[in-house]
C-alpha positions in Angstrom: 73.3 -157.5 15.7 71.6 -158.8 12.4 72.3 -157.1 9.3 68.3 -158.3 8.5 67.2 -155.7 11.3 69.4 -153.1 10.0 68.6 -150.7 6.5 71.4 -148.2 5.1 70.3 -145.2 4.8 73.2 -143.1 3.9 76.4 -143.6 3.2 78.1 -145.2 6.2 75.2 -145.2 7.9 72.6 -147.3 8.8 68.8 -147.7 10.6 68.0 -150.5 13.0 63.8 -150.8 11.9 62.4 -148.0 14.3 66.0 -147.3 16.1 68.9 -145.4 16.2 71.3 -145.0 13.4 74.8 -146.2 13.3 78.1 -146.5 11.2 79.9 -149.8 10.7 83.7 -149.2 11.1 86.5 -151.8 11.1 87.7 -152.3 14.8 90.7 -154.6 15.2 90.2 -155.4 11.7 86.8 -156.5 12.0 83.4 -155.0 10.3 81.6 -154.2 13.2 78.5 -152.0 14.5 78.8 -148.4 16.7 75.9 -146.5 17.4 75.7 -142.5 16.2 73.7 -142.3 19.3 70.5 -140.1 17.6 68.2 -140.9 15.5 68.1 -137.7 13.7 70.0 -138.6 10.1 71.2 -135.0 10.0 72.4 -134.9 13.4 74.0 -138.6 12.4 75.9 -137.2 8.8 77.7 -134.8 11.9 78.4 -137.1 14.0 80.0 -139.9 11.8 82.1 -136.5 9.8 83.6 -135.8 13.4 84.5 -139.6 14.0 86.0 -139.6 11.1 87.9 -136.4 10.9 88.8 -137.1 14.6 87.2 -133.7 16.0 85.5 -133.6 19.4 82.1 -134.8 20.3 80.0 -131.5 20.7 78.4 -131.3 24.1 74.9 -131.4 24.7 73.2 -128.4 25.3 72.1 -130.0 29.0 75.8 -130.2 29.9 76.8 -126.7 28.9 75.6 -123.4 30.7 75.5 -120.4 29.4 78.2 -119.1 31.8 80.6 -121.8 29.8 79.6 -120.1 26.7 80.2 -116.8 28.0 83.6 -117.6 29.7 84.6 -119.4 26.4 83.9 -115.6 24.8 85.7 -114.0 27.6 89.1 -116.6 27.1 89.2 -116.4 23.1 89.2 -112.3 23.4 85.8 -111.4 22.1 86.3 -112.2 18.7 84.1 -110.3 16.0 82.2 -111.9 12.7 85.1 -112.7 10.7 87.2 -114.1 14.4 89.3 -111.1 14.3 90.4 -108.8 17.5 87.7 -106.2 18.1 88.9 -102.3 18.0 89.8 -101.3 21.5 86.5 -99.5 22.5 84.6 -102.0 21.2 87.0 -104.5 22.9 86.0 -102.7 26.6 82.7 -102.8 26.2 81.9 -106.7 25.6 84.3 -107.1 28.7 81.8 -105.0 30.8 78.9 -106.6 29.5 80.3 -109.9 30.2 81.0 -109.3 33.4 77.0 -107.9 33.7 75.9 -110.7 32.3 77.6 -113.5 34.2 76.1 -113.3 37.7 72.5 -114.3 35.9 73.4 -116.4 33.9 76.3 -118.4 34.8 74.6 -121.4 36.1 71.7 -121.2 33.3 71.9 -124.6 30.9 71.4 -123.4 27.3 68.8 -125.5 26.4 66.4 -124.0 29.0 67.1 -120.3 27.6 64.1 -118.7 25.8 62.6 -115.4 25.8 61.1 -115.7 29.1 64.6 -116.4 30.6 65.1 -112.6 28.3 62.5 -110.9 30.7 63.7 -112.2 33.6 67.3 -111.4 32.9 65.8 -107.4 32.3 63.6 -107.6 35.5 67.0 -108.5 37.4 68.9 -105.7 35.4 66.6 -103.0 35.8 66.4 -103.5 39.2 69.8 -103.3 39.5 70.4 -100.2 37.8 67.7 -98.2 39.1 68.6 -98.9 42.8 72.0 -96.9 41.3 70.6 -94.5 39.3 66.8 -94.1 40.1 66.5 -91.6 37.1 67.6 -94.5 34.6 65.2 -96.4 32.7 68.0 -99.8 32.3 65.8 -101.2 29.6 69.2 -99.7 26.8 71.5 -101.5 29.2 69.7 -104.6 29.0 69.6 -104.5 25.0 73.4 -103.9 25.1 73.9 -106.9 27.3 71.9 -109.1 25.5 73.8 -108.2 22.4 76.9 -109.2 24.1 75.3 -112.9 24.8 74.2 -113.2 21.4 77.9 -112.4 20.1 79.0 -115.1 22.8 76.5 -117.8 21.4 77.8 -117.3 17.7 80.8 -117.5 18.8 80.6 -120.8 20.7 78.7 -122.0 17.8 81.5 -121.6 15.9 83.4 -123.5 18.5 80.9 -125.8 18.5 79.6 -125.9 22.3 75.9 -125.5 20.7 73.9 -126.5 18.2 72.3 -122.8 18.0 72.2 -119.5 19.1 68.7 -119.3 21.7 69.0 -115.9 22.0 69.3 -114.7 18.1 65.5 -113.8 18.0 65.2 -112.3 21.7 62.8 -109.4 22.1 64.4 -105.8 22.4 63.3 -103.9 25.2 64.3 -100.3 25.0 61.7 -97.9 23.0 62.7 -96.5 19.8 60.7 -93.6 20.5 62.9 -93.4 23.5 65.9 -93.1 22.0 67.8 -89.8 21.1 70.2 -89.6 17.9 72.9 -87.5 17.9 71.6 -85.4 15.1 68.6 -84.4 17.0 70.7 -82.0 19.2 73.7 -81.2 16.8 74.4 -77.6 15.8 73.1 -76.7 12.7 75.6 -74.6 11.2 79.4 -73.3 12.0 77.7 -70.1 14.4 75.9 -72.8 16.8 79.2 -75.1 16.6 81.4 -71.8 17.5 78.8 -71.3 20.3 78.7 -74.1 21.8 82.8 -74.6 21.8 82.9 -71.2 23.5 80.6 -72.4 26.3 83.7 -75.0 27.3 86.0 -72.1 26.7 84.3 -70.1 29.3 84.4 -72.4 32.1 87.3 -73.5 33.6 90.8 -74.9 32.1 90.0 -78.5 32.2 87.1 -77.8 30.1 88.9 -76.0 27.2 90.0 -79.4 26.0 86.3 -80.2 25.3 86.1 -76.9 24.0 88.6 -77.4 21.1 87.5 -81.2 20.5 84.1 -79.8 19.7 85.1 -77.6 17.3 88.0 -80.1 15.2 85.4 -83.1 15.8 82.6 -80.7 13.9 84.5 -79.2 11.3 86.4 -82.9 10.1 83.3 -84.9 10.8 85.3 -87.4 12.9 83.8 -89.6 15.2 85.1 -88.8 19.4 87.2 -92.4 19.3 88.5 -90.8 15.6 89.5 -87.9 17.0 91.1 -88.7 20.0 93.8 -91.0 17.9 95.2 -87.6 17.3 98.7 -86.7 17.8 100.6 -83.7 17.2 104.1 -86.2 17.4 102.4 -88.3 14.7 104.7 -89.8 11.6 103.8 -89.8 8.0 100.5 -91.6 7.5 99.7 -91.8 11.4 96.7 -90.0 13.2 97.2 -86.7 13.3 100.1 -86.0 10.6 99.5 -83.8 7.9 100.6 -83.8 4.6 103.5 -81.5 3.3 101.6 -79.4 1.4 99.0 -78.6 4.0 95.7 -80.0 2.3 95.0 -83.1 4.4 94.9 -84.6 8.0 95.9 -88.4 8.1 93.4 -90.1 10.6 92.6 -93.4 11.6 88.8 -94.2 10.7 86.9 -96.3 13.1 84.8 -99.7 12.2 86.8 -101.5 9.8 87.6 -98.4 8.0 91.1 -97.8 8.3 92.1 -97.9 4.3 88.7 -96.3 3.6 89.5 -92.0 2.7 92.0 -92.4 5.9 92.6 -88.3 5.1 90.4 -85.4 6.1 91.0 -81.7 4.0 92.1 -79.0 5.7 89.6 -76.6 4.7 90.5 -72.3 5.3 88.3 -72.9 8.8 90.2 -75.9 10.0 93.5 -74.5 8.7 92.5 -71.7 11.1 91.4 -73.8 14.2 94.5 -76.0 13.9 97.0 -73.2 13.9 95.0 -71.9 17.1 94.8 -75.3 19.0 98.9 -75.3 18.1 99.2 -72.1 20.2 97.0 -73.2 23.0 98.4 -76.0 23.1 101.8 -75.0 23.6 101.5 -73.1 26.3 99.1 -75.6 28.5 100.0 -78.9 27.5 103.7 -78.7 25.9 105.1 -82.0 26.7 101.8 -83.8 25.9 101.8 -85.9 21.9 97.4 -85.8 21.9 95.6 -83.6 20.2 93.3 -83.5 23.6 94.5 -84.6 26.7 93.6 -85.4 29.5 93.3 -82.8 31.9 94.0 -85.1 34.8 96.6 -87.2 32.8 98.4 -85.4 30.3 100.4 -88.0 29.1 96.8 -90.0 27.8 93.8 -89.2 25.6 90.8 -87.5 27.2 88.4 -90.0 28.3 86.1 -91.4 25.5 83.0 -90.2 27.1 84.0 -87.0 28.6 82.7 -84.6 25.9 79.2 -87.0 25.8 79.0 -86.4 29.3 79.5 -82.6 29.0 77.0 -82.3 26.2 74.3 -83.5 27.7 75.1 -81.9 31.3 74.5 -78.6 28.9 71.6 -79.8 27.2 69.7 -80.5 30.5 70.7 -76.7 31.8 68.9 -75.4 28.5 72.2 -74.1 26.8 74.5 -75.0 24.2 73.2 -76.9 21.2 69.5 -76.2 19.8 67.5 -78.7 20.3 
């Protein structure tokens, strides 16, 4: 090729007049031309640092599908923002909502994903879930999903599969107006929390458990996956051990939060409710180490959405917490 058709550009890399850009490396020790295949200069700067660093060609978006990006996700262990191990909860939930997501949009290539690809993805999932559960709208499911892919795309950005994430600006499809906040149907003071507890107490044994994890959850202000980290085995400075002079309950905080006030006081009331739960306890569950266990499995946790379930199954009957 004729250096006179070719102008440098930047450094190492050069323009044929109206044509693609390329570097000029030495190859069996002669000076010789190698197309950057683009003619994007940005795209080319890339190209030439991964030549020369020796990384991987990143694949065009035509060759990947979004089932490769997902799968990628699924292999590296859903990794968060900063590519550490997400807690466990959080953990079992982008597994589920992979496994939602894949049968859509396994075979989908990633450059043909745009917000219409969205819709169609919540037409299918509605669908879906209402054939289950007629009463469901499915429009929160699909949000959840979606926020799944997203993670999956930043994540094989990262990995550099794509370019971008295509679904970083997708539309949300589940009403705010729609949605219900805990604090909408929370009791408003220790009377209504004591009331509601009781209504677990008065139903069978299996619900006491719920019963007393309403009322430590309410008066330490720990979140349910908090809570149930409990244990009444627990060493110094693990979930549930208190301190010798009886003023604070070591717990495990949730979200990144584990160094952040990892103690809870043991107010007069708690003091009170702890000694109680010891009693109870004792005589139901004595060879269980949780704080609440499982009724059908003493030897684990309560489920993590037991007592959400059992709220709102009292909240539709029209007793319990005030609305």
């Amino acid at each position: 090729m004729s250096d006179r058709k070719i102008g440098l550009v930047a450094d190492g890399i050069s323009r044929r007049k109206g044509g693609r850009l390329f570097e000029r490396p030495w190859i069996n020790g002669k000076r010789s031309w190698r197309s950057l295949k683009t003619k994007n200069l940005k795209l080319a700067r890339e190209e030439l640092h991964r030549r020369r660093c020796g990384l991987k060609p990143v694949e065009t978006a035509s060759t990947v599908t979004c089932g490769d990006v997902i799968r990628r996700y699924q292999n590296d262990d859903y990794p968060d923002d900063q590519r550490q191990p997400r807690p466990a909860r959080a953990h079992e939930l982008e597994a589920r909502f992979c496994t939602n997501l894949l049968p859509f949009w396994d075979k989908v290539p990633v450059d043909a994903v745009t917000n219409a690809t969205c819709d169609r993805y919540c037409d299918y999932r509605v669908k879906l879930i209402r054939a289950a559960q007629p009463d469901r709208a499915g429009t929160r499911a699909v949000d959840l999903d979606l926020n799944t892919l997203s993670n999956a795309f930043s994540w094989a950005t990262r990995c550099e599969m794509v370019k971008s994430n295509p679904v970083a600006d997708r539309p949300l499809y589940h009403s705010t107006s729609k949605v219900r906040h805990c604090r909408e149907t929370m009791p408003h003071n220790s009377d209504e929390l004591h009331k509601l507890a009781a209504v677990f107490f008065a139903r069978r044994k299996n619900s006491a458990v719920l019963g007393w994890q309403t009322l430590i959850e309410g008066l330490t202000g720990l979140r349910t996956c908090e809570a149930l980290r409990l244990r009444t085995d627990a060493k110094p400075h693990e979930p549930g051990w208190i301190t010798e002079d009886g003023k604070s309950l070591c717990v495990r905080r949730a979200k990144r939060q584990h160094s952040v006030n990892p103690f809870c006081t043991v107010t007069d009331g708690l003091r009170l409710a702890l000694d109680a739960h010891a009693k109870w306890k004792l005589e139901h569950y004595p060879d269980s180490p949780w704080f609440f266990p499982s009724p059908d499995d003493p030897s684990n946790a309560a489920g993590p959405t037991a007592l959400a379930r059992a709220l709102l199954r009292l909240d539709d009957k029209g007793c319990g917490h005030t609305r």
